[in-house]
C-alpha positions in Angstrom: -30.9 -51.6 -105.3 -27.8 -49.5 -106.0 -25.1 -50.5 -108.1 -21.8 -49.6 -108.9 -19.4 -51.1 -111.3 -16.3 -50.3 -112.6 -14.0 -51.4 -115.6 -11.2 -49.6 -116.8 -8.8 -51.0 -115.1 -5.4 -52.6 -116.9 -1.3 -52.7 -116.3 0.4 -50.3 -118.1 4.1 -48.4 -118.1 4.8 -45.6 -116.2 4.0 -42.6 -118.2 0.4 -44.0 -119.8 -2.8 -42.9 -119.4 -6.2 -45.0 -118.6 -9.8 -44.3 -117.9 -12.0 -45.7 -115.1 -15.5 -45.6 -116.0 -18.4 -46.4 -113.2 -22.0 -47.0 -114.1 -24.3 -46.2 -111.6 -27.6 -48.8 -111.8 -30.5 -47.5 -109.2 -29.2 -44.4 -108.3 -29.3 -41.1 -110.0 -25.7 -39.3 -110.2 -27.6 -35.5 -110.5 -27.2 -33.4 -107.8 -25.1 -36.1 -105.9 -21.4 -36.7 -104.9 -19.4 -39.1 -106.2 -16.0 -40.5 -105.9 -12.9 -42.1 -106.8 -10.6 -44.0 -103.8 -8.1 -46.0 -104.3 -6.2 -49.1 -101.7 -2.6 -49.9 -102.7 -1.5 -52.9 -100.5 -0.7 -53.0 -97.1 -2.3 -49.1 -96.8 -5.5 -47.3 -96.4 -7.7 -46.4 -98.5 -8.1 -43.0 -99.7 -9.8 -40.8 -101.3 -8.7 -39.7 -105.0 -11.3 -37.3 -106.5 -14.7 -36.3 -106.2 -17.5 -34.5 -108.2 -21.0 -32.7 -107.1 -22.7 -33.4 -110.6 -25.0 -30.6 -109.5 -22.9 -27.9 -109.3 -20.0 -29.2 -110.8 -17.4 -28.6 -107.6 -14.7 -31.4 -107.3 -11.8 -32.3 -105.2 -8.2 -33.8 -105.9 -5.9 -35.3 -103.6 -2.8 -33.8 -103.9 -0.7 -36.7 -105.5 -2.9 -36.5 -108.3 -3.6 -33.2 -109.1 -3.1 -31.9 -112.6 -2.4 -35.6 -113.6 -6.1 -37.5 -112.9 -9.8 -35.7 -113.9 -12.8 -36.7 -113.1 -15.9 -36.4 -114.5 -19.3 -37.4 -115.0 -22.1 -38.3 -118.2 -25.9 -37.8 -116.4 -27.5 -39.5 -119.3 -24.5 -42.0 -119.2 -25.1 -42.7 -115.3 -21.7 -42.6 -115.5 -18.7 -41.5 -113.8 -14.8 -41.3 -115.0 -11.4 -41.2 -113.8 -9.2 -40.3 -116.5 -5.4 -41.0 -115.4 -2.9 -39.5 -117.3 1.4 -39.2 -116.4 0.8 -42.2 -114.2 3.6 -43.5 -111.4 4.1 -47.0 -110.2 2.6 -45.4 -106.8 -0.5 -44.9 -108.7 -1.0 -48.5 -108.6 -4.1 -49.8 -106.5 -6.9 -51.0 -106.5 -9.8 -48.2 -107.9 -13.2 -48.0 -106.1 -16.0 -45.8 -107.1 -17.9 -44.7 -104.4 -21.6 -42.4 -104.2 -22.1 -40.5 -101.0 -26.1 -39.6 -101.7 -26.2 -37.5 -98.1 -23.1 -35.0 -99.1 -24.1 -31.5 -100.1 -22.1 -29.4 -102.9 -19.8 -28.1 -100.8 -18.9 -30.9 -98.2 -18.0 -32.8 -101.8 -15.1 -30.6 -102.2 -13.9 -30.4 -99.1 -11.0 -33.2 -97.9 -12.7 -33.5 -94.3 -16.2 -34.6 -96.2 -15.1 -36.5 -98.5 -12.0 -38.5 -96.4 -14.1 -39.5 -93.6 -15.5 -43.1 -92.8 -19.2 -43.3 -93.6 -19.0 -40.6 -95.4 -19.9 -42.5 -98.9 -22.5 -45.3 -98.4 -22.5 -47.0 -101.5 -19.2 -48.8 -103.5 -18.0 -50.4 -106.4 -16.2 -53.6 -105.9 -13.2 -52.1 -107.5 -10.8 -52.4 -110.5 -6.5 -53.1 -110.1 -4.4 -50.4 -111.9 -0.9 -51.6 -112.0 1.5 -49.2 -113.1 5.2 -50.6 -113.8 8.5 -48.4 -114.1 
C-alpha cells in the first residue's frame, strides 16, 4: 500500500522560508516522478514542481521559479520542497503527489505533469499560510 505524508507545513511572514518534506512508505522514489501541487481556496489545483529521481530532470511553475527547489533523499524515501522569498499567494494547501507511469522526460514537461490522472498516488496535504 502506498503512502504519502507530508509535514512541513507552518504560518509564517512574507519573506520566510520553509521546507515540505514527503515520505514515501510502499513505493520506491528511484527512477520515478514525483511532485509538489498546491490548492489555494476557491482555485485549482496545480502543479508546483516536479523531479525524475532517475535522471534528475525537474520542472518549476513559473510563479515559483528561482524561489522554491525541490529535491529528493533515495535512502530517505523522501522528497522536499524547500520555499524560500515566500508571498502571501504562496499560501495553500501543499500535496505531494507520485506519478509511477511518467517517464524522465514527460516529468519535466508542464503538459505531463499538469494533467488529471497524470499522478496516481497523493499525500493528504499540509496548509502553508504566508501573511504580509
Amino acid at each position: 500500500q502506498v503512502q504519502l505524508v507530508e509535514s512541513g507545513g507552518a504560518s509564517v511572514q512574507a519573506g520566510g522560508s520553509l521546507r515540505l518534506s514527503c515520505v514515501a512508505s510502499g513505493y520506491t522514489l528511484s527512477s520515478n516522478c514525483m511532485g509538489w501541487f498546491r490548492q489555494a481556496p476557491g482555485k485549482e489545483r496545480e502543479v508546483v514542481a516536479t523531479i525524475y529521481s532517475g535522471g534528475g530532470s525537474t520542472y518549476y511553475a513559473d510563479s515559483v521559479k528561482g524561489r522554491f527547489t525541490i529535491s529528493q533523499d533515495n535512502a530517505k524515501n523522501t522528497v522536499y520542497l524547500q520555499m524560500n522569498s515566500l508571498k502571501p499567494e504562496d499560501t495553500a494547501v501543499y500535496y505531494c503527489a507520485a506519478g509511477p507511469w511518467i517517464t524522465r522526460v514527460g516529468c519535466a514537461s508542464r503538459v505531463v505533469v499538469a494533467a488529471a490522472g497524470s499522478f496516481g498516488y497523493w499525500g493528504q496535504g499540509t496548509q502553508v499560510t504566508v501573511s504580509s
